[in-house]
N, CA and C atoms of all chains as a GROMACS GRO file, in nm:
protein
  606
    1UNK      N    1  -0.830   3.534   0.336
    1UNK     CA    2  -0.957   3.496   0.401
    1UNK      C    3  -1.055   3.448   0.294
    2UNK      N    4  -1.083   3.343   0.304
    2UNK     CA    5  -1.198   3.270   0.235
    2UNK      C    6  -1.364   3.352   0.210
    3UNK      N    7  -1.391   3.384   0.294
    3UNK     CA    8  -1.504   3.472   0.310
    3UNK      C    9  -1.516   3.600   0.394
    4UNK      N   10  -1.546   3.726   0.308
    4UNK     CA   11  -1.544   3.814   0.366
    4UNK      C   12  -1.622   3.829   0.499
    5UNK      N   13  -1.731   3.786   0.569
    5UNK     CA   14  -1.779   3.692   0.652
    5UNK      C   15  -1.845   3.578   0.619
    6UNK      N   16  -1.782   3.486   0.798
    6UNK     CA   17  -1.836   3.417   0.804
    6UNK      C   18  -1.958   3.355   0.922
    7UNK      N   19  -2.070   3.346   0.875
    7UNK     CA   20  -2.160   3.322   1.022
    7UNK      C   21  -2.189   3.180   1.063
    8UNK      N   22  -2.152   3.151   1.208
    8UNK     CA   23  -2.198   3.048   1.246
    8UNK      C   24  -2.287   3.011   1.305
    9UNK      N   25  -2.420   2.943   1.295
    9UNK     CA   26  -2.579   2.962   1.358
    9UNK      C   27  -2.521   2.817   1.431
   10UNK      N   28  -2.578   2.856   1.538
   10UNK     CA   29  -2.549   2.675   1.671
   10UNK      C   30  -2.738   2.647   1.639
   11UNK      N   31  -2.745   2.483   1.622
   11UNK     CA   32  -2.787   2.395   1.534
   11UNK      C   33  -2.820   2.310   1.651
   12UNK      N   34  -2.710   2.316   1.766
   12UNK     CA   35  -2.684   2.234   1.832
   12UNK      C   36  -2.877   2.148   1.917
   13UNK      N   37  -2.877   2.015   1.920
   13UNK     CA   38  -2.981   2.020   1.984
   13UNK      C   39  -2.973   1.918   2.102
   14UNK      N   40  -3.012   1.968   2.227
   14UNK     CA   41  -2.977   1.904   2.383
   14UNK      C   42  -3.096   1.801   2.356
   15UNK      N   43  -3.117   1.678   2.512
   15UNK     CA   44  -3.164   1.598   2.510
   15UNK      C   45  -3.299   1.724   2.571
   16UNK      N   46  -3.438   1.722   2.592
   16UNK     CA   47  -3.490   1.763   2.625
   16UNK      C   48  -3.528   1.711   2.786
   17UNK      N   49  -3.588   1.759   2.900
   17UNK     CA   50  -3.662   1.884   2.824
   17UNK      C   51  -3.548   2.080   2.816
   18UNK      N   52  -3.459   2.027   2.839
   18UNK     CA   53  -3.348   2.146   2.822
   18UNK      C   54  -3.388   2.233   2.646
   19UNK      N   55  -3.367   2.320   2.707
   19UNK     CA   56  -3.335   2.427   2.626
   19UNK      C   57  -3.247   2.410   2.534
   20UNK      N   58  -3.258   2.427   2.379
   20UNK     CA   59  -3.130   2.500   2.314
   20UNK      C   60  -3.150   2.518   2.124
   21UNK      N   61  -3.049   2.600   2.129
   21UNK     CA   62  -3.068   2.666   1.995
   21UNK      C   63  -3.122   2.554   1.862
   22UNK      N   64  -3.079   2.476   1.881
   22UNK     CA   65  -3.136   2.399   1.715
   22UNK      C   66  -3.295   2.332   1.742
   23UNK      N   67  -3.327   2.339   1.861
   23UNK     CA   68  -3.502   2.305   1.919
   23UNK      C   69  -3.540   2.467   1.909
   24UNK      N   70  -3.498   2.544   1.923
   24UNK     CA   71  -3.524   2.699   1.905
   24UNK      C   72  -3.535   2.784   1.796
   25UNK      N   73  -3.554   2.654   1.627
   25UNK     CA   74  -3.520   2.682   1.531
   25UNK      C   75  -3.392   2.735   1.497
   26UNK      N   76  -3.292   2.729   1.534
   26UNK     CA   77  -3.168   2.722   1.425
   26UNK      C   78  -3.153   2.674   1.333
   27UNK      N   79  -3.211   2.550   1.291
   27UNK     CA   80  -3.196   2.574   1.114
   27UNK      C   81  -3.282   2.621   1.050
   28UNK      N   82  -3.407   2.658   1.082
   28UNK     CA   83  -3.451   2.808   0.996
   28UNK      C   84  -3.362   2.894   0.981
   29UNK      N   85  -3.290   2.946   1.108
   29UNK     CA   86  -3.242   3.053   1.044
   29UNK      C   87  -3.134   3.030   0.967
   30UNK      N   88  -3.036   2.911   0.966
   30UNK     CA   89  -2.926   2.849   0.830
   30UNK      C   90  -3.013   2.915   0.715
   31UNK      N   91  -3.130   2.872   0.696
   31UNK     CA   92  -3.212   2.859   0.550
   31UNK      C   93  -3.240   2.977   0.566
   32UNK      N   94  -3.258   3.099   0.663
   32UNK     CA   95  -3.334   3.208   0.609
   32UNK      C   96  -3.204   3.293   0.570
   33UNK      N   97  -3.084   3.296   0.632
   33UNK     CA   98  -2.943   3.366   0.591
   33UNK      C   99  -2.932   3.328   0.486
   34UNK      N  100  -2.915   3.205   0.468
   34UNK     CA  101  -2.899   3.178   0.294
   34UNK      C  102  -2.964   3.219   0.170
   35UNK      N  103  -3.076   3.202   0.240
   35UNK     CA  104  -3.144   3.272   0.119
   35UNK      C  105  -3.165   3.419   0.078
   36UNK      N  106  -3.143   3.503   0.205
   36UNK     CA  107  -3.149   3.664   0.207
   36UNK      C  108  -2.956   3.682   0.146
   37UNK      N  109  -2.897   3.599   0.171
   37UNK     CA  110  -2.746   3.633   0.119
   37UNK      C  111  -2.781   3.604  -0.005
   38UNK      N  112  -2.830   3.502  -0.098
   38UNK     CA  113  -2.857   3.488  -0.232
   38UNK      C  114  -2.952   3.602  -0.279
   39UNK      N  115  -3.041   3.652  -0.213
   39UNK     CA  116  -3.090   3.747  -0.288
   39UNK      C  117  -2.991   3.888  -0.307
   40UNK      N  118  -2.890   3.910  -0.215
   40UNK     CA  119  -2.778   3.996  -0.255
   40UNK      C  120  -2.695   3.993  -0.370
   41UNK      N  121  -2.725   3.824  -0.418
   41UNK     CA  122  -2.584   3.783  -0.516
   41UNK      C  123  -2.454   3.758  -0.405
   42UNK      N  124  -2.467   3.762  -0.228
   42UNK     CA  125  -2.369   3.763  -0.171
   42UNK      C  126  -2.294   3.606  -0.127
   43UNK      N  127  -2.358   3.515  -0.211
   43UNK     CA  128  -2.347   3.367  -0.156
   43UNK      C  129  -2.198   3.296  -0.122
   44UNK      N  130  -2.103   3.318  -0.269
   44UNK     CA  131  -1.977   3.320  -0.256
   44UNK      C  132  -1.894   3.376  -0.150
   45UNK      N  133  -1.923   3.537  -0.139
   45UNK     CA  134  -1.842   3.629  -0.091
   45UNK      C  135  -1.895   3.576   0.108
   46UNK      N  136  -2.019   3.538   0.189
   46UNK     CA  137  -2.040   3.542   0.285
   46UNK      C  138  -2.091   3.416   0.303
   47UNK      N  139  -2.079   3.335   0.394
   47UNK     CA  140  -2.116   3.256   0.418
   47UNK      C  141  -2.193   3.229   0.560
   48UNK      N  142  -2.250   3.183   0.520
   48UNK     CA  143  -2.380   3.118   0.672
   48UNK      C  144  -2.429   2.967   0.682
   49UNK      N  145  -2.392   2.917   0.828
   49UNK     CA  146  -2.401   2.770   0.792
   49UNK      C  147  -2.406   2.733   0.952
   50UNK      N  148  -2.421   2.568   0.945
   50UNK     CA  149  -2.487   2.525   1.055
   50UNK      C  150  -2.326   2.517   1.128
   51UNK      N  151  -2.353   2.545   1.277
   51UNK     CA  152  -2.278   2.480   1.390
   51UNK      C  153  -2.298   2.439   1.501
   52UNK      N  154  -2.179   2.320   1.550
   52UNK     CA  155  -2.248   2.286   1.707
   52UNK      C  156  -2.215   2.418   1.805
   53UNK      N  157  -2.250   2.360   1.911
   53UNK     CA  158  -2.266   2.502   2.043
   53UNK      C  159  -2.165   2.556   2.077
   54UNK      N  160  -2.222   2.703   2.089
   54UNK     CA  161  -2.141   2.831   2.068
   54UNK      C  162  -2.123   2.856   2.171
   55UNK      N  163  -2.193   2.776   2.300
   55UNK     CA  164  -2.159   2.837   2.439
   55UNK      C  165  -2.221   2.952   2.453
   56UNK      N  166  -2.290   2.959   2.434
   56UNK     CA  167  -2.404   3.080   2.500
   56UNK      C  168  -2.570   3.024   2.480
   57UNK      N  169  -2.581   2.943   2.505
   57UNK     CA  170  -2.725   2.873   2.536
   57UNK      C  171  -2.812   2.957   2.583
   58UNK      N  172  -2.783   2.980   2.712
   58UNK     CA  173  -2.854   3.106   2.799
   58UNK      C  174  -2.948   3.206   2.667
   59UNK      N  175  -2.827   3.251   2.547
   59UNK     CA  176  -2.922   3.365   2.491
   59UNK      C  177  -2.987   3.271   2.369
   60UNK      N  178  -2.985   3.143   2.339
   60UNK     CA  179  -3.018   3.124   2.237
   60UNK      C  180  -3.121   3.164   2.156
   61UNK      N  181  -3.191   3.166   2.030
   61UNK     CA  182  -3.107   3.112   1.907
   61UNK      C  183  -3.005   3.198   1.934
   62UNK      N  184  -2.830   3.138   1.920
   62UNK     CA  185  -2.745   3.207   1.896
   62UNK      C  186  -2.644   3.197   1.768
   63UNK      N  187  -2.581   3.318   1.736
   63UNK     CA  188  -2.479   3.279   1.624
   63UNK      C  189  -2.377   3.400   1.635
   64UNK      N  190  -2.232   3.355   1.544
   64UNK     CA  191  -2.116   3.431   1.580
   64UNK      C  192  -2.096   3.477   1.470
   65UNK      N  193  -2.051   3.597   1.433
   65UNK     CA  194  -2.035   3.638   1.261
   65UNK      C  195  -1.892   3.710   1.328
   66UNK      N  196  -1.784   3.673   1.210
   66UNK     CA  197  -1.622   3.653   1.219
   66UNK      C  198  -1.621   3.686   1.100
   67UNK      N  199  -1.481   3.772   1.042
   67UNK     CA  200  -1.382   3.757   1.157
   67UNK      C  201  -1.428   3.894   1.274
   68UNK      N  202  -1.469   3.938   1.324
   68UNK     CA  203  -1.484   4.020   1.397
   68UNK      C  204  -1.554   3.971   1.529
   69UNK      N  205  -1.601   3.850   1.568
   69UNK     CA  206  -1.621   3.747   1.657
   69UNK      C  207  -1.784   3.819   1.714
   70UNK      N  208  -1.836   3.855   1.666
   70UNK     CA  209  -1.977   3.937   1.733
   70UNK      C  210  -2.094   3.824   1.766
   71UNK      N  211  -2.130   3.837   1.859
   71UNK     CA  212  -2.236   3.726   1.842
   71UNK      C  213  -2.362   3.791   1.923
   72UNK      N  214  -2.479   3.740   1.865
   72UNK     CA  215  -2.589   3.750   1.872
   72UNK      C  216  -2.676   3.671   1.927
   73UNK      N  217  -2.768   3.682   1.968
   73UNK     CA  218  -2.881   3.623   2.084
   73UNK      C  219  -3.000   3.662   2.053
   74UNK      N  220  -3.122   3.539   2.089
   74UNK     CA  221  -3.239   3.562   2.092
   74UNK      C  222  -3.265   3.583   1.934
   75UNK      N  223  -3.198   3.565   1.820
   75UNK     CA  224  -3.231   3.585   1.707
   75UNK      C  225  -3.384   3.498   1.667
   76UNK      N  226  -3.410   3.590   1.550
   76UNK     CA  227  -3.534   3.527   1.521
   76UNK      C  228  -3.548   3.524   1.350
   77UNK      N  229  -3.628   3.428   1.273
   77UNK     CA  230  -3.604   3.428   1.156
   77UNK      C  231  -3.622   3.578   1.078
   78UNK      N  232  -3.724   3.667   1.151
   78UNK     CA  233  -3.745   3.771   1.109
   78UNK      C  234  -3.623   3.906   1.101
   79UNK      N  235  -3.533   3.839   1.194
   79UNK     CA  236  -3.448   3.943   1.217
   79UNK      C  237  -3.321   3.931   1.117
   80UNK      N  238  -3.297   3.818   1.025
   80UNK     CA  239  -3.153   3.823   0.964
   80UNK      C  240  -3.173   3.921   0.887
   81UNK      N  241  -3.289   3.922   0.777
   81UNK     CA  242  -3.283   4.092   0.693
   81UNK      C  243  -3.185   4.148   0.734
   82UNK      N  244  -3.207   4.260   0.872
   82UNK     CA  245  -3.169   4.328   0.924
   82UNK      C  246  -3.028   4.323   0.945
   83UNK      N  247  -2.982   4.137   1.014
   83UNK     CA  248  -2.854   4.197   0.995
   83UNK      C  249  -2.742   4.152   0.889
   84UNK      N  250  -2.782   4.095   0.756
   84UNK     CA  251  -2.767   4.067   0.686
   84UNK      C  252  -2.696   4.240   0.616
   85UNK      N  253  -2.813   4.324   0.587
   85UNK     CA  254  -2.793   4.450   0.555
   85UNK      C  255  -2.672   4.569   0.616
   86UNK      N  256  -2.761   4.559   0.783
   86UNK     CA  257  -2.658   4.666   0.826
   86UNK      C  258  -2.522   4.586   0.862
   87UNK      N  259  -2.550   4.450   0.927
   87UNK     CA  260  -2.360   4.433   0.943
   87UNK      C  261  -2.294   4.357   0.849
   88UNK      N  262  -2.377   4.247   0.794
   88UNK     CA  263  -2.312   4.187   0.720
   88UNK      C  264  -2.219   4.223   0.548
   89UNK      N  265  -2.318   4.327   0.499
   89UNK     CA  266  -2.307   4.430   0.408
   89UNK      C  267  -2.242   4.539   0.423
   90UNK      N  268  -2.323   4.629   0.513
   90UNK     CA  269  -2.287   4.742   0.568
   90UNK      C  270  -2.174   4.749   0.721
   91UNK      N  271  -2.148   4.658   0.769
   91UNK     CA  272  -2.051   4.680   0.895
   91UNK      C  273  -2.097   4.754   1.021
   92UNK      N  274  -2.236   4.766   0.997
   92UNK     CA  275  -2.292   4.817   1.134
   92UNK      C  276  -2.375   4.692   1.195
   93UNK      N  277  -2.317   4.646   1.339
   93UNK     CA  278  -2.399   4.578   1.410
   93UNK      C  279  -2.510   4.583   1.474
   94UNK      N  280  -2.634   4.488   1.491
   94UNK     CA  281  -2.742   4.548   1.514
   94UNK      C  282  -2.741   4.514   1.662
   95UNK      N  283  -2.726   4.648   1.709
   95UNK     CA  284  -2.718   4.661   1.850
   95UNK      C  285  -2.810   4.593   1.909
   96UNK      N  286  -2.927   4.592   1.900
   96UNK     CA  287  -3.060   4.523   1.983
   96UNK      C  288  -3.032   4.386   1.978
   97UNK      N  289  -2.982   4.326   1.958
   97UNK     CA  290  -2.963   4.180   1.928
   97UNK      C  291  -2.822   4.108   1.989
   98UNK      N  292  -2.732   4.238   2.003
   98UNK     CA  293  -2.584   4.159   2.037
   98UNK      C  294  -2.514   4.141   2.172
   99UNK      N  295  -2.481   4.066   2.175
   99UNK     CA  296  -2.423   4.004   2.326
   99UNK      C  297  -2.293   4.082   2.322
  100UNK      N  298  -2.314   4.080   2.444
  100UNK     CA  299  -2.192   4.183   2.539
  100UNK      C  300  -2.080   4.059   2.554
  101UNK      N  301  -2.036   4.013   2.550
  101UNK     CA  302  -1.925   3.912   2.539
  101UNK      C  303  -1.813   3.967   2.517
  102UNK      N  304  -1.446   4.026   2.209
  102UNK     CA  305  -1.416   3.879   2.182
  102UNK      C  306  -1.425   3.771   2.252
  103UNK      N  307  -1.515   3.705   2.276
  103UNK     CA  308  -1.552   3.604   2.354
  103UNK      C  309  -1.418   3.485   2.337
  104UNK      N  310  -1.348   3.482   2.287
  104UNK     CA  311  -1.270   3.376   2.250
  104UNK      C  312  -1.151   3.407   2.179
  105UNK      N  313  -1.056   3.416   2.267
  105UNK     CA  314  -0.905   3.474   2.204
  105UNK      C  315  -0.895   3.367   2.049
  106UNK      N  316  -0.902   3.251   2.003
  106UNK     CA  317  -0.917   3.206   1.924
  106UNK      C  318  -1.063   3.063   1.910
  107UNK      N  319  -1.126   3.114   1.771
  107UNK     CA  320  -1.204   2.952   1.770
  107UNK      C  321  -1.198   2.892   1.659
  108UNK      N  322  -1.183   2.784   1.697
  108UNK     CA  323  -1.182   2.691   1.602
  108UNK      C  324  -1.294   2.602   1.540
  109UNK      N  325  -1.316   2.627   1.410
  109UNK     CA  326  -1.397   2.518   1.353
  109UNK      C  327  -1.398   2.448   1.290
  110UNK      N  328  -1.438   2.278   1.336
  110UNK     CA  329  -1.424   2.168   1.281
  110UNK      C  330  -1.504   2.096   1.174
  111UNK      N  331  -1.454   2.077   1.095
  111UNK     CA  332  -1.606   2.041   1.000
  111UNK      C  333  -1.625   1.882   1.004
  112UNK      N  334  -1.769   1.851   1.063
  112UNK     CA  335  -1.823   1.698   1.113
  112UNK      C  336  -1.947   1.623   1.040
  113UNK      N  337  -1.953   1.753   0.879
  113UNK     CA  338  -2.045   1.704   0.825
  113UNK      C  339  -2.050   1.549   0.734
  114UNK      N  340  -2.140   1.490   0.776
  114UNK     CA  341  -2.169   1.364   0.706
  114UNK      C  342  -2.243   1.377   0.590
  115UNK      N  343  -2.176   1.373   0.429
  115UNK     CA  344  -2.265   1.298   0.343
  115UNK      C  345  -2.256   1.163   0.286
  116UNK      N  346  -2.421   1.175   0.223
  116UNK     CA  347  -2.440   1.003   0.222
  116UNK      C  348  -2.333   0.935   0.099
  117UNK      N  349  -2.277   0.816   0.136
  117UNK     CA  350  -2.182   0.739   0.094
  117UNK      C  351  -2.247   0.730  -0.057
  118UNK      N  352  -2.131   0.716  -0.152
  118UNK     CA  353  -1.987   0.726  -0.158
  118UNK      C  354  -1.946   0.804  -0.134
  119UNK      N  355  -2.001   0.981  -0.126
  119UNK     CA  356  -1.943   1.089  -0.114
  119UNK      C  357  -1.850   1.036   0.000
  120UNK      N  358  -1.708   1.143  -0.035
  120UNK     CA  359  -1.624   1.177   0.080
  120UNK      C  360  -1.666   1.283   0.188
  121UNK      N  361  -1.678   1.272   0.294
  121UNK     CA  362  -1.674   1.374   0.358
  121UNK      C  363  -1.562   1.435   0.490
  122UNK      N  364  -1.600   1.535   0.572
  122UNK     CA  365  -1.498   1.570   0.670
  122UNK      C  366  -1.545   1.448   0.762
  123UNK      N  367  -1.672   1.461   0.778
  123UNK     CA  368  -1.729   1.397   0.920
  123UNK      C  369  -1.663   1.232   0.939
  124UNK      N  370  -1.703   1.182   0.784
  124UNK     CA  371  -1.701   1.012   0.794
  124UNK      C  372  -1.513   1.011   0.807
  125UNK      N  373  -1.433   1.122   0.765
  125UNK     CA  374  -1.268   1.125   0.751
  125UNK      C  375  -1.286   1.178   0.886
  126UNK      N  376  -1.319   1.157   1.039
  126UNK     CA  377  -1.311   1.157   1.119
  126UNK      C  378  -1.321   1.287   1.205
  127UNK      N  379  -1.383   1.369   1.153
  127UNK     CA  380  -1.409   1.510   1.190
  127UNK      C  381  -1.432   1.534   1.369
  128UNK      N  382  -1.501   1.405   1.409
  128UNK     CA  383  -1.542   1.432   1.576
  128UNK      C  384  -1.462   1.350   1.644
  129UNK      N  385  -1.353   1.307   1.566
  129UNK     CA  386  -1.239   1.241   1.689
  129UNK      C  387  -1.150   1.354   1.668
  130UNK      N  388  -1.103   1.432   1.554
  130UNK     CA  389  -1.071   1.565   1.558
  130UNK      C  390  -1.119   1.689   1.664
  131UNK      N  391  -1.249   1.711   1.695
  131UNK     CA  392  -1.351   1.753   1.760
  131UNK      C  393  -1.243   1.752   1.908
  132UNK      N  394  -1.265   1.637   1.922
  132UNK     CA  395  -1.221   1.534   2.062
  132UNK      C  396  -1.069   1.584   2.102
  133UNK      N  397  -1.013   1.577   2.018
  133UNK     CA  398  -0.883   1.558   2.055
  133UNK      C  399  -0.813   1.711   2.073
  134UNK      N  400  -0.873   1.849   1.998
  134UNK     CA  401  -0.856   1.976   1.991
  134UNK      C  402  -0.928   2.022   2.146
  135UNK      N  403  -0.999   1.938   2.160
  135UNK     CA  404  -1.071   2.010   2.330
  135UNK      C  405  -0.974   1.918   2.426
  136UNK      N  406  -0.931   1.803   2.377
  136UNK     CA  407  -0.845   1.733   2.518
  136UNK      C  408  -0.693   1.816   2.487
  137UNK      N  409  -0.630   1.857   2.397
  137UNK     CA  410  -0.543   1.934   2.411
  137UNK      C  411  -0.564   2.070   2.467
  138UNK      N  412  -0.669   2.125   2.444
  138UNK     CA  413  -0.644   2.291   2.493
  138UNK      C  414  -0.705   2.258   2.616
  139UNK      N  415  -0.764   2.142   2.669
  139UNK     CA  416  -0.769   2.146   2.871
  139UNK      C  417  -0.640   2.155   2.906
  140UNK      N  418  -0.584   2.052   2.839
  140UNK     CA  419  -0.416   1.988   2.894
  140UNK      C  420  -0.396   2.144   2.916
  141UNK      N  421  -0.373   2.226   2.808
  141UNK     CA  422  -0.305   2.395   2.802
  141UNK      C  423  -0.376   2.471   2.915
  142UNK      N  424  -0.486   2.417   2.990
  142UNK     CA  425  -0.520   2.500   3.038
  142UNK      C  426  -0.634   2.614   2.981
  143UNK      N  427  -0.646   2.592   2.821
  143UNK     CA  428  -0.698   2.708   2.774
  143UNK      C  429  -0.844   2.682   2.713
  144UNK      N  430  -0.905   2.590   2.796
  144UNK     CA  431  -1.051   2.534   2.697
  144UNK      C  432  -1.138   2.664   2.770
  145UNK      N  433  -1.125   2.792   2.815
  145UNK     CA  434  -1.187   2.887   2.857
  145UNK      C  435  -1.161   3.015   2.722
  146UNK      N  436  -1.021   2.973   2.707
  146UNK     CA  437  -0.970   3.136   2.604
  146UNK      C  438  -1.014   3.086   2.482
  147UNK      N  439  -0.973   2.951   2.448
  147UNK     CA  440  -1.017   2.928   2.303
  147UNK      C  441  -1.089   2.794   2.297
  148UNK      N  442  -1.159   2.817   2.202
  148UNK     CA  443  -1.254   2.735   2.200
  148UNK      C  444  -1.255   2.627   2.071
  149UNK      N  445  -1.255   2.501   2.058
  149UNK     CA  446  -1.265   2.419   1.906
  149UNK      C  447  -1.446   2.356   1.931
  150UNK      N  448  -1.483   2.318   1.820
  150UNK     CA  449  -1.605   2.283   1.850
  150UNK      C  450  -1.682   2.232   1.655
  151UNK      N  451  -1.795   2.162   1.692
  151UNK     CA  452  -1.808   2.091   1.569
  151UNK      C  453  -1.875   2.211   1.476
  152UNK      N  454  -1.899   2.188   1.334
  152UNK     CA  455  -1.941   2.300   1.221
  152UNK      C  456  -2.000   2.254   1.097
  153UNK      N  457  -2.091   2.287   1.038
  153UNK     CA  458  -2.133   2.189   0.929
  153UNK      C  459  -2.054   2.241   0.789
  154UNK      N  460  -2.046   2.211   0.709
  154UNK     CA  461  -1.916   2.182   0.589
  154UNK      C  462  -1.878   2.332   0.583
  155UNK      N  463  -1.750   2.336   0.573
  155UNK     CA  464  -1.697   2.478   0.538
  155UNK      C  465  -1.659   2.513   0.395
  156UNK      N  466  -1.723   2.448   0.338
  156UNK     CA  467  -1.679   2.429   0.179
  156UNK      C  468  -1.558   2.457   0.130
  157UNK      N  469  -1.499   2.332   0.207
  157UNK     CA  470  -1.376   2.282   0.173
  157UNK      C  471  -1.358   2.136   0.162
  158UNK      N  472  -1.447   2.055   0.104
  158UNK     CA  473  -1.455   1.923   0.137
  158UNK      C  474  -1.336   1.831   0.026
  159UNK      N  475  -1.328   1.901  -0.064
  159UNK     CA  476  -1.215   1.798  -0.144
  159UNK      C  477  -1.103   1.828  -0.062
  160UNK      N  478  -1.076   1.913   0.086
  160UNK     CA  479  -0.959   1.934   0.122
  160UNK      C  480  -0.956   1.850   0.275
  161UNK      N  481  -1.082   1.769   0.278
  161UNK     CA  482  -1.130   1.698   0.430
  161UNK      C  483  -1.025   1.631   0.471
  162UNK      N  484  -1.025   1.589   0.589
  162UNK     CA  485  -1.065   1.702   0.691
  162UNK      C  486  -1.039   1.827   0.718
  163UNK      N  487  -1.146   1.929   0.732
  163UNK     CA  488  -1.108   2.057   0.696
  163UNK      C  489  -1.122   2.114   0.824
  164UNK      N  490  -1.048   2.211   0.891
  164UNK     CA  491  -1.133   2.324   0.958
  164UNK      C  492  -1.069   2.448   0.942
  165UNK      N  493  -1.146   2.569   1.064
  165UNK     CA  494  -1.085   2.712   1.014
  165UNK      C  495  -1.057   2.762   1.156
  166UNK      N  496  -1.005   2.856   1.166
  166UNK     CA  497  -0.962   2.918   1.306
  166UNK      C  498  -0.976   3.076   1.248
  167UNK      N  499  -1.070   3.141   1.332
  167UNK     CA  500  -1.072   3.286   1.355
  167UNK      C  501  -1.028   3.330   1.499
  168UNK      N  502  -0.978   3.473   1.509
  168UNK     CA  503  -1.042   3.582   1.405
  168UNK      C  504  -0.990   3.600   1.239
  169UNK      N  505  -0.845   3.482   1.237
  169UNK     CA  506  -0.792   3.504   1.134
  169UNK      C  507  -0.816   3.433   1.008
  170UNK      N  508  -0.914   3.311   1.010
  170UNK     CA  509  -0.971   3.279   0.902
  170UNK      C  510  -0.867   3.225   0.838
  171UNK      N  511  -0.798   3.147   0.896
  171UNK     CA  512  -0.712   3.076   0.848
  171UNK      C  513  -0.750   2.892   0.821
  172UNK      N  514  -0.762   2.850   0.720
  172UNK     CA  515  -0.826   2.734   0.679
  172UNK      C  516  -0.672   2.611   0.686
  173UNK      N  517  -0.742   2.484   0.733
  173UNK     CA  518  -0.646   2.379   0.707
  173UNK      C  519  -0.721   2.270   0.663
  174UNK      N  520  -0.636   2.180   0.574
  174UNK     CA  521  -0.675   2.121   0.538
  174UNK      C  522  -0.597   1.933   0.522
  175UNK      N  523  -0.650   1.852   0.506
  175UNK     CA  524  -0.616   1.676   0.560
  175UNK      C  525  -0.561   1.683   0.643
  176UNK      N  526  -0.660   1.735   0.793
  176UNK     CA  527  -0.580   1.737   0.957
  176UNK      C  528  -0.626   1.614   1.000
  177UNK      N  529  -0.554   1.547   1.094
  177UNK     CA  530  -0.501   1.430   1.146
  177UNK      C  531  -0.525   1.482   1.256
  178UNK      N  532  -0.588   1.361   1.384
  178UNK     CA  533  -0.539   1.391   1.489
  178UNK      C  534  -0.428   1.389   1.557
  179UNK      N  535  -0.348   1.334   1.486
  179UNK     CA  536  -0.157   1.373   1.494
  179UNK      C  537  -0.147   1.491   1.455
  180UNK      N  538  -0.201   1.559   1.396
  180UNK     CA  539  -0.126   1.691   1.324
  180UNK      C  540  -0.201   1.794   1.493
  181UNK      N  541  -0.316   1.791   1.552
  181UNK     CA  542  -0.342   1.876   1.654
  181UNK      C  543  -0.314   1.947   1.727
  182UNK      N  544  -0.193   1.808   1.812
  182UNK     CA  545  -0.087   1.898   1.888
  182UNK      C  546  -0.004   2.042   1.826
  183UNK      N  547   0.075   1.989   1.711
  183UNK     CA  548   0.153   2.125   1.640
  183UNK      C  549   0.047   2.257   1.606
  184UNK      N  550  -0.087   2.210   1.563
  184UNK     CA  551  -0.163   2.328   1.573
  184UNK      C  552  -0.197   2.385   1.677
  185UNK      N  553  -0.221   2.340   1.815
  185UNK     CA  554  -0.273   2.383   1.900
  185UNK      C  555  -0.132   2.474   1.939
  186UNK      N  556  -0.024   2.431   1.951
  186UNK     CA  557   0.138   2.490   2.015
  186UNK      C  558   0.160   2.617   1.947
  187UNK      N  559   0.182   2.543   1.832
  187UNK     CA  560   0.215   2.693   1.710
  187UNK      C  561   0.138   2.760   1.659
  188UNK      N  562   0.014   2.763   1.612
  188UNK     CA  563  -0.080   2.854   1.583
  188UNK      C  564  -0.185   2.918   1.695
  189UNK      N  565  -0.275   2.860   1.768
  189UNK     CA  566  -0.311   2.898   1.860
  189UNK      C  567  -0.286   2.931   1.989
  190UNK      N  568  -0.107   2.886   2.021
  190UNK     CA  569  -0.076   2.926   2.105
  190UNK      C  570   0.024   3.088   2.081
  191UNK      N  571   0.106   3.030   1.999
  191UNK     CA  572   0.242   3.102   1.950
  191UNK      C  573   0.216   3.178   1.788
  192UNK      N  574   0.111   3.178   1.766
  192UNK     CA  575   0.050   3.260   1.638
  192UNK      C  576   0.142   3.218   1.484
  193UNK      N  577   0.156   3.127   1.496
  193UNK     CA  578   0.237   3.045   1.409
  193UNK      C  579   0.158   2.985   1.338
  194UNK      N  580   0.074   3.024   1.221
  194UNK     CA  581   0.017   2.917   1.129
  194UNK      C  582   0.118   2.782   1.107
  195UNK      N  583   0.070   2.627   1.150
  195UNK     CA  584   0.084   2.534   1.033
  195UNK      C  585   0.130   2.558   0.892
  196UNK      N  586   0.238   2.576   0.828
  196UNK     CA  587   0.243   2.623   0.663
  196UNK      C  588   0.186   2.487   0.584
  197UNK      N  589   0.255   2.356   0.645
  197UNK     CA  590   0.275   2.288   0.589
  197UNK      C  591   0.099   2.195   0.518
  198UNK      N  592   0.015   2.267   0.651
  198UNK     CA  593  -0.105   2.222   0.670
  198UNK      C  594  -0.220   2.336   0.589
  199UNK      N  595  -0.202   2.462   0.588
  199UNK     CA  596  -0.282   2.550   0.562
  199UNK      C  597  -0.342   2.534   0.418
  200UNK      N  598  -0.444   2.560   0.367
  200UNK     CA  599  -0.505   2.548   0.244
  200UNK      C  600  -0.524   2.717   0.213
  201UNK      N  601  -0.467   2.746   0.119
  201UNK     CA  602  -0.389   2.866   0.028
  201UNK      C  603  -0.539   2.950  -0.038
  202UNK      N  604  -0.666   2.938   0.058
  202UNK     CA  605  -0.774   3.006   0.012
  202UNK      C  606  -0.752   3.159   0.008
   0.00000   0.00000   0.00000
């Protein structure tokens, strides 16, 4: 495995006036994972990066962190800290945030 | 697991001369991984879909398939079919295709 995780943030952006994650800021949060993974020294080992749609619009901002396929909803730039630390580091998912999928 | 397998395609464009996945045809790749897994029946279980660079670009066209994080690399839309049959169907990595990350 290339990266001990990997996260995919949907980027994706619809014609308006529809809804969806990359009008919902998704690439803030590309840039805010990246940069909270560099302040770990975790840049190599985890990766976070842009993707098209994840199919869950409904909860957007959304993103999938693999290999363990978890994905998250309603994220906000304030919230990667959090799961940067407990799951991405630590292997605990941050429950308040994750889709039942 | 929202997705018995997904696949990601990398469709990033950089500016020329660089090589990239995208301009080495990354979204007719895109195209052709979703018209095979309808044919299968399976564009519900698994999912392919576009991704911005997986930093694998000297290996373009690149993509990856989780949960197993298995990377390939100079895929063809000829090469699709055998991936979609043998790896995502029949859990058969591609050998001939896989990039040895």
């Amino acid at each position: 495995m290339k990266f001990k995780k990997h996260v995919f943030i949907c980027t994706n952006q619809k014609d308006a006036p529809k809804k969806s994650c990359g009008t919902e800021r998704g690439l803030e949060l590309v840039e805010t994972f990246k940069q909270e993974l560099t302040k770990h020294g975790l840049q190599k080992d985890i990766r976070a990066q842009r993707a098209g749609c994840l199919d869950a619009c409904a909860f957007g901002p959304s993103l999938v962190v693999y290999p363990e396929g978890t994905y998250y909803g309603n994220v906000q730039p304030s919230d990667v800290a959090e799961i940067v630390e407990s799951h991405l580091i630590n292997d605990q998912p941050v429950e308040r945030l994750k889709l039942n999928f």
